[in-house]
N, C-alpha and C positions, 0 to 999 in steps of 0.2 A: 504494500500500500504506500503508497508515495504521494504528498502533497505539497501545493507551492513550499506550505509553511513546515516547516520542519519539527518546529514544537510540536502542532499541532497532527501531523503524521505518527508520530509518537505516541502522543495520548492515547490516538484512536486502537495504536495498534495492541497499546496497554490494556487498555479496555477488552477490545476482542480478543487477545490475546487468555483474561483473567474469563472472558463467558467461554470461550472455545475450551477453557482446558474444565470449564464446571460441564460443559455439555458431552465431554470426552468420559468424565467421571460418572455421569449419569448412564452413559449408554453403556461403559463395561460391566455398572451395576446393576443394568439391566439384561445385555447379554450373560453374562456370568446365572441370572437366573433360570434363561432360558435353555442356558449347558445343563 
């Protein structure tokens, strides 16, 4: 993800970075139940 603003490339990526690894957590502990 790249933007003009540099800061602000950052944040975002901070952000999706912190929902993508809850959304990763959620679905192994969801697969793990369907193993």
């Amino acid at each position: 993800w790249r933007s003009v603003d540099g800061q602000l490339s950052v944040a975002l990526s901070e952000a999706q970075r912190t929902e993508l690894e809850e959304f990763i957590d959620a679905y192994l502990s969801e697969s793990e139940v369907l193993i």
